[in-house]
N, C-alpha and C positions, 0 to 999 in steps of 0.2 A: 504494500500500500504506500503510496507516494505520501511525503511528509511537505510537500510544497501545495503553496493555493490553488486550485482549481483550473485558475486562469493562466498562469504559468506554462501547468501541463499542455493545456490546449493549443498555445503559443507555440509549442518545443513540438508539437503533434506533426508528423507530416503525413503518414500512412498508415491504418489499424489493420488489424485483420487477425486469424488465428492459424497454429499450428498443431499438431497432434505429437508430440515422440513417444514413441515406445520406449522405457525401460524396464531392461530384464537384467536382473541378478543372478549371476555365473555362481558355478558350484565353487569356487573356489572364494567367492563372497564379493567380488567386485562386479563393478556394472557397467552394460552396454547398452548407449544411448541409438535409437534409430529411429530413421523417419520411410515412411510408405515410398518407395519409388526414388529414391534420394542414395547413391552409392557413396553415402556418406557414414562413419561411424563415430560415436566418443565414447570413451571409457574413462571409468575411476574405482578408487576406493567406495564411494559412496554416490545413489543416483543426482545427487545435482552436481556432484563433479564430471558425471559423465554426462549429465546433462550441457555442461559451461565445454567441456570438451568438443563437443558436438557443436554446439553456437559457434564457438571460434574457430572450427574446420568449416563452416558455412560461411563466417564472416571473411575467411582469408584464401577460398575459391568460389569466390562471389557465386 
């Protein structure tokens, strides 16, 4: 939850929309972040590191 005014937000807003990632927890207790159709993968210790892993192999092959 964003800790700035409302208006701020909307200002900084350029494009909404949503995404879906699958995360699944490997036997050996870390996790694979993926998306539908997307030969992209992130991994971590734990799902929202594999989650930021994933963001930043999307963010840095556009």
């Amino acid at each position: 939850m964003s800790t700035e005014p409302e208006d701020v937000v909307e200002k900084h807003t350029t494009q909404t929309g949503r995404t879906l990632l699958q995360l699944n927890e490997q036997s050996d207790g870390t996790w694979i972040a993926t998306q539908m159709d997307i030969e992209l993968e992130g991994t971590g210790e734990t799902a929202a590191l594999a989650a930021m892993d994933y963001c930043r192999k999307v963010a840095e092959n556009g």
